[in-house]
C-alpha positions, -999 to +999 in steps of 0.1 A: -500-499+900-478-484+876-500-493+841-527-480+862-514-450+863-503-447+830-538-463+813-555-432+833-525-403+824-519-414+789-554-408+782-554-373+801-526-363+783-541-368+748-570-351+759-553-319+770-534-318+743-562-321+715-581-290+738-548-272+735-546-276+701-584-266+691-584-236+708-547-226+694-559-231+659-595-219+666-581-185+679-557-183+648-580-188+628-594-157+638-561-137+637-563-147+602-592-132+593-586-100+610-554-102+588-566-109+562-593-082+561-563-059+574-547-067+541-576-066+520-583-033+531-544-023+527-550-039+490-581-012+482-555+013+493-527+005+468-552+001+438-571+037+452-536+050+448-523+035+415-555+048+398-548+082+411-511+079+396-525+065+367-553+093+366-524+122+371-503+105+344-528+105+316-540+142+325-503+154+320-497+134+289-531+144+274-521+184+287-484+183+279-476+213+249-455+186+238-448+147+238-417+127+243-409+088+227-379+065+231-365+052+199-365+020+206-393+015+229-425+033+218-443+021+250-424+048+267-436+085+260-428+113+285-440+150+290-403+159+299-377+171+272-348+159+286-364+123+298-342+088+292-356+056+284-359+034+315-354+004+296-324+012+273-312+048+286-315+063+256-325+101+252-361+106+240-374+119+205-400+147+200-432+136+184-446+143+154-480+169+157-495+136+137-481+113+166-492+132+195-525+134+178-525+089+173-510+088+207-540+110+229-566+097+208-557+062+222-552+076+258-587+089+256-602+056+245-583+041+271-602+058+300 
C-alpha cells in the first residue's frame, strides 16, 4: 500500500513543484522588465543631466574674462583664479590671450 502511495505522491509533488516554479519565474520575469525599464528611464535622466552640466561648463569656460590651466595637467582648465589641480593639487596658471584663443576654438568644435 505504501509504494502505492508514494508512485501516486511522488508524482504530485513534482508536478506542484514545476507549477510553482513557472509561475515564480514567469512573474519575475516581469518584475524585471518593469525594472529594467525603471532603470532605463533612470539612465535617460543621468545622461539629460550630465549634458546639462556639460552644456553649463562649456558656456562658462567659452564666457569666462579669463582662463585657468594646471601645470602639469593641461586637461584641467578652470574659470576660477584661485582653482587647484584635482589630480596633483597644484595651483593653476593663467593662460596666455593665444591659449585661451586655441583652447575655445577647440570647445566650439567640440559641440
Amino acid at each position: 500500500m505504501n509504494r502505492k502511495l508514494i508512485h501516486i505522491l511522488f508524482p504530485l509533488s513534482l508536478a506542484i513543484l514545476l507549477a510553482v516554479i513557472v509561475v515564480g519565474c514567469s512573474k519575475n520575469q516581469g518584475d524585471r522588465k518593469t525594472e529594467a525599464a525603471k532603470v532605463s528611464g533612470s539612465q535617460q535622466g543621468v545622461e539629460s543631466d550630465k549634458m546639462n552640466a556639460v552644456d553649463s561648463l562649456q558656456n562658462v569656460l567659452l564666457n569666462a574674462p579669463a582662463l585657468y590651466v594646471c601645470p602639469m595637467h593641461a586637461e584641467f582648465v578652470s574659470a576660477d583664479p584661485n582653482a587647484k589641480c584635482p589630480i596633483c593639487g597644484m595651483n593653476t596658471e593663467k593662460m596666455s590671450e593665444e591659449q585661451v584663443a586655441a583652447f575655445r576654438t577647440t570647445l566650439k568644435k567640440r559641440q
